[in-house]
N, C-alpha and C positions, 0 to 999 in steps of 0.2 A: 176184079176191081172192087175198092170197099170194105174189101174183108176187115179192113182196121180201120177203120172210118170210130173216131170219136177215141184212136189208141195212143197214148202217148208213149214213146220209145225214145230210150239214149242209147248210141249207139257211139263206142269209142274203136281207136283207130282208124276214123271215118276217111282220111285223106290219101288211104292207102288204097289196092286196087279191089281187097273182097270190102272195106267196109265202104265204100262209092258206090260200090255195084247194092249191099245190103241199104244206102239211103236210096238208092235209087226204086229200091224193090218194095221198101216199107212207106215210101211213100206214094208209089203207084196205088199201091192198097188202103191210101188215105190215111197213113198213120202222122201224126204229128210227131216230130225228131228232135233231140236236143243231140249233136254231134259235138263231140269232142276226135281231138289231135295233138298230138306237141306243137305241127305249125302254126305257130300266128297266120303267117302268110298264105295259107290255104283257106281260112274264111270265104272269101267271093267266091273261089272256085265248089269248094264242099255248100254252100248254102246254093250255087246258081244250078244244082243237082235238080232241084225243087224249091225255088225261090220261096213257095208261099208255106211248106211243108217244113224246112230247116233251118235251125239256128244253131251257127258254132260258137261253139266257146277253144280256143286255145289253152289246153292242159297236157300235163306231164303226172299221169297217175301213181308213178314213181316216188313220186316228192309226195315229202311227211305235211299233212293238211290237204291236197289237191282231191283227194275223193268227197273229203265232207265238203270244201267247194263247189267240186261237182253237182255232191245231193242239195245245195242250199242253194246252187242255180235252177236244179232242175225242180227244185218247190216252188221258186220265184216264176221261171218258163212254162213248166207244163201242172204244177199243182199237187199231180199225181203222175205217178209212174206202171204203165203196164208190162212195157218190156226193157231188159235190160239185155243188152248185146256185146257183150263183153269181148271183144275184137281187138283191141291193143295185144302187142307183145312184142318179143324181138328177134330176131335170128342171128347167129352170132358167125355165119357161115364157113367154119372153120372146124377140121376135124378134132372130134371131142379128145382126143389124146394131147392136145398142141391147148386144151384150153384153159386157163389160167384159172384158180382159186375166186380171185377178184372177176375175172370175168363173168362165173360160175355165178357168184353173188349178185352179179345186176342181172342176168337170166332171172333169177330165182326172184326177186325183187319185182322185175317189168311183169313178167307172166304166170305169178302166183299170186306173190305177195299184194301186189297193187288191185288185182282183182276180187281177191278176198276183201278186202279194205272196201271197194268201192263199193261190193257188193253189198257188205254188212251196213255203210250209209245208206243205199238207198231202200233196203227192204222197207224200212217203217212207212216208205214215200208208195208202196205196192201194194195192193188193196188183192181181195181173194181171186184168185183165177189168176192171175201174173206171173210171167216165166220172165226166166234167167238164160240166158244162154252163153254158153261159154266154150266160145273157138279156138 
């Protein structure tokens, strides 16, 4: 317990079942969160993880603008940034032979592209010793 006491972390894909379980674990550890999700309507639920520890914002890292959102929430929220939990992405559940061009493109979009993006916003918000993680 503590280990992150005084840490700030964004942590996306938060409303899903590993990143609930990662607010739940970073904030056991004292970390302060700024979570993101596509649903709006997961707020209460993803913040009642750790009432005093999380604050959601509703995003779609997908969409052109939503990462430097992201980072200009998370200068407004947490100031600075120590970890970033990069946890968003999508599964298309369907065998890759049967998968469409277009489909291929919003994979490549949700779990590359959007992460590279969010990434390169929030480094200048990442002070020395800061990790990146990416699920």
């Amino acid at each position: 317990m503590g280990r992150l006491s005084g840490k700030n972390v964004i942590i996306t894909g938060a409303a899903g079942g590993m990143g609930k379980v990662a607010c739940r674990k970073f904030a056991a550890e004292g970390a302060k969160i700024l979570a993101s999700d596509l649903e709006p309507g997961a707020k209460s639920e993803v913040e009642g993880l750790a009432p005093e520890a999380i604050t959601y914002v509703a995003a779609d890292m997908s969409k052109n603008g939503a990462p430097r959102e992201l980072a200009d929430q998370a200068s407004r929220v947490l100031g600075h940034v120590d970890v970033l939990y990069n946890n968003h992405g999508i599964i298309l559940g369907k065998h890759f032979l049967e998968t469409s061009e277009a489909e291929w493109d919003r994979i490549q979009t949700v779990d590359l592209k959007s992460v590279f993006f969010l990434t390169q916003q929030l480094v200048p918000l990442m002070r020395p010793g800061s990790a990146v993680i990416n699920v």
